[in-house]
KEGUVO-710370 format. One record per residue (C-alpha): z, x, y. Coordinates in pm, whole numbers, padded with zeros to 5 digits, always signed. Example, Ala and Ser with C-alpha at 12.3 -4.5 7.8 and 13.67 -1.06 7.14 Angstrom:
+00780+01230-00450 +00714+01367-00106 
This chain:
+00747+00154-00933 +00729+00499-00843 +00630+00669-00483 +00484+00997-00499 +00516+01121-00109 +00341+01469-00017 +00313+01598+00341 -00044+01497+00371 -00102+01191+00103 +00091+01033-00117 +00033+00690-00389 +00251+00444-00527 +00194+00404-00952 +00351+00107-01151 +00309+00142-01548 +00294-00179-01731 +00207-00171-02141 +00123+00172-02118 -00178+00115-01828 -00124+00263-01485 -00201+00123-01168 -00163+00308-00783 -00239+00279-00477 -00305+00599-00272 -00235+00630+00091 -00309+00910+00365 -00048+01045+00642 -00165+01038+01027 +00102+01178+01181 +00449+01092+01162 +00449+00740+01220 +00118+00560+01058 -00012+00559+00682 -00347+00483+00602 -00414+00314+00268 -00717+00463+00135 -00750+00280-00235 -00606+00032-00500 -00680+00103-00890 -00515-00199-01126 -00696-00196-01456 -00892-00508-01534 -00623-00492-01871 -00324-00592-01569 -00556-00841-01335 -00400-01163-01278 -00056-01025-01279 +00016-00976-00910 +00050-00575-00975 -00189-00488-00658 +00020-00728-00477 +00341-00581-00611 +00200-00251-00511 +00123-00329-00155 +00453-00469-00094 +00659-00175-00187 +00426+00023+00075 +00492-00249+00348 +00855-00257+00272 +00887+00108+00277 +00686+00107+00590 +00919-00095+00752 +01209+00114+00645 +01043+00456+00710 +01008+00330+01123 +00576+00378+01043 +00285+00138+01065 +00012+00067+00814 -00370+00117+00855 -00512-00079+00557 -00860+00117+00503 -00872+00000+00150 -01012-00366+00138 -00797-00515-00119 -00448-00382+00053 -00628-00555+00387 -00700-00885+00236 -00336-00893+00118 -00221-00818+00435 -00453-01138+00552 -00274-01359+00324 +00075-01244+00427 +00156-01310+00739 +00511-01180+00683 +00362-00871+00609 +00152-00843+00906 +00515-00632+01160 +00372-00301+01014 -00006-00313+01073 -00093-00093+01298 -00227-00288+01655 -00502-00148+01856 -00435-00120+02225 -00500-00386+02428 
């Protein structure tokens, strides 16, 4: 797994056989990340390696002090079906 963090955006990209996946994500600020889009190859599906991608973002996320805006539908139904993930999302104001 690799993280490739600019200013402004940044994506995570996991190589398996050769094929790459990623996961791209936008800055807002200093303390939120919006993730914008998940590529895995239909040559990878079934392998968890979307999954394994938004889990590095969610536990760097936690460690990084920001919260997560999941814009990309994918990363947000993963989100959905972890609820353990669920500390970083960003919450809207009551």
């Amino acid at each position: 797994m690799e993280r490739e963090d600019g200013p402004a955006k940044g994506r995570y990209r996991l190589v398996i056989d050769g094929i790459e996946a990623e996961m791209t994500y936008t800055r807002v600020g200093h303390r939120q990340l919006i993730i914008d889009h998940t590529e895995v190859s239909t040559a990878l599906r079934g392998r968890k390696v979307g999954e394994r991608l938004v889990r590095q973002a969610i536990e760097d996320a936690r460690l990084d002090g920001v919260t997560i805006i999941p814009l990309c539908p994918f990363a947000k139904a993963q989100i959905e079906r972890h609820p353990e993930w669920q500390d970083v999302l960003r919450h809207s104001p009551a």
